[in-house]
C-alpha positions as CSV (number, residue, x, y, z in Angstrom):
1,X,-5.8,-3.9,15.9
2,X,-7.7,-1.2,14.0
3,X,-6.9,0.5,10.5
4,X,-4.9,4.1,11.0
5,X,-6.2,6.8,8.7
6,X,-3.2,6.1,6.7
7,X,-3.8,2.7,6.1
8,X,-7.8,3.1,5.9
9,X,-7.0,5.5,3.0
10,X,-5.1,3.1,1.3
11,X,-7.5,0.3,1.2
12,X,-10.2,2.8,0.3
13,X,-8.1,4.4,-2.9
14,X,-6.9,0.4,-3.6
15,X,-10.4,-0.8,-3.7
16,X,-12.4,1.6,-5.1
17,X,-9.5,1.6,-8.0
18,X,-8.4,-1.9,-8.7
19,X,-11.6,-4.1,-6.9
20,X,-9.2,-6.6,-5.6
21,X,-10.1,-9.6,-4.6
22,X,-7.7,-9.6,-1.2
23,X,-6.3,-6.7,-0.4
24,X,-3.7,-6.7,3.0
25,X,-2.5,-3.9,4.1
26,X,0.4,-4.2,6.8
27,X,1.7,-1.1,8.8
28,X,5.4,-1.9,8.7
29,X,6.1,1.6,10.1
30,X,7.1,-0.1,13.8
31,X,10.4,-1.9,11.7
32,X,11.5,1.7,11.3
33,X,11.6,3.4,14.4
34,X,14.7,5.6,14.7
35,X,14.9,6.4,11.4
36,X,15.0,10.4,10.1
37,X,12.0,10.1,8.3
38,X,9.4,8.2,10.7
39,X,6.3,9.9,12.1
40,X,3.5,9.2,9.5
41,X,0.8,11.2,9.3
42,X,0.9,12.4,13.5
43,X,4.1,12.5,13.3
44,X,4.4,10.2,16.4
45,X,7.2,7.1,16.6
46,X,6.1,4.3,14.2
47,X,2.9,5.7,13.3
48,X,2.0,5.2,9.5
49,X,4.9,5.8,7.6
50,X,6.0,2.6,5.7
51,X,3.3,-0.1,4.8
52,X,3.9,-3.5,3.1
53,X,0.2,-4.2,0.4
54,X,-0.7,-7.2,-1.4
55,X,-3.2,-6.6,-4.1
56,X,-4.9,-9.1,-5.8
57,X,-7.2,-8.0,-8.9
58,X,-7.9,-8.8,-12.3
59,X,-7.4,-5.3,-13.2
60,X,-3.5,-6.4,-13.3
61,X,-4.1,-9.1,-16.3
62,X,-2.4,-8.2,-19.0
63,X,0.2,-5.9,-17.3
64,X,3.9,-6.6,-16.6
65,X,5.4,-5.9,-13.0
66,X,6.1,-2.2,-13.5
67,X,2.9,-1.4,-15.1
68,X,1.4,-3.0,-12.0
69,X,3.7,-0.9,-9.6
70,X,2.5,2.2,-11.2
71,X,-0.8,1.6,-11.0
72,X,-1.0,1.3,-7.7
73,X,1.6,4.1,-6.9
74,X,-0.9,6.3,-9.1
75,X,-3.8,5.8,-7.0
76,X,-1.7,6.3,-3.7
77,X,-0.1,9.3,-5.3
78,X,-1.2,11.9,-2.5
79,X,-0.4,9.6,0.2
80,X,3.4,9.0,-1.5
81,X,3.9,12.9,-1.5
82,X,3.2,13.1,2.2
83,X,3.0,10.8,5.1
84,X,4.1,7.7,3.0
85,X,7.2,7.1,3.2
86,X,7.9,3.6,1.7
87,X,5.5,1.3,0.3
88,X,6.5,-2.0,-0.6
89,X,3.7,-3.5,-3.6
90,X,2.9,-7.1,-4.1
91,X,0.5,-7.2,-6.8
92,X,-0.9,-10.2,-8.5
93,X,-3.5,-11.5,-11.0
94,X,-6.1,-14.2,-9.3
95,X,-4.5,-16.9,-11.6
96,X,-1.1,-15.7,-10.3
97,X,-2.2,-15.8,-6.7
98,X,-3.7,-19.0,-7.0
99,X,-0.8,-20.6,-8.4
């Protein structure tokens, strides 16, 4: 299934900021249906509002798990003020992913 723009954004903000070696990006917006604030970017049911990323980059040696969450939540810091409702991080060195 294709990237949304949502999710297309992410993974071009994620990797032109941290050149991850895997980057997933999983639209968990579908888990959340019902809820007051679905609707994503088109407002539909489901569509792009809560996303689940796993970044893996050497650009996170060196800095502890909050430093990490804010780095990423800084570069998605336009789509966390709008259509973003919920974004759940897993970031990891290579060493750490290897492991």
């Amino acid at each position: 299934m294709p990237e949304g723009p949502i999710a297309t954004i992410i993974r071009e903000k994620l990797t032109s900021g941290l050149s991850p070696e895997r980057l997933e990006i999983e639209d968990d917006s579908g888990r959340h249906a019902g809820h007051h604030h679905e609707g994503g970017v088109d407002g539909r049911a489901g569509g792009e509002s809560h996303f689940n990323v796993t970044v893996v980059s050497t650009a996170f040696e060196g800095q502890g798990r909050v430093q990490r969450q804010r780095t990423v939540n800084g570069l998605l810091r336009e789509e966390l003020a709008g259509p973003v409702h919920a974004l759940s991080i897993k970031a990891l060195t290579p060493a750490e992913a290897a492991g």
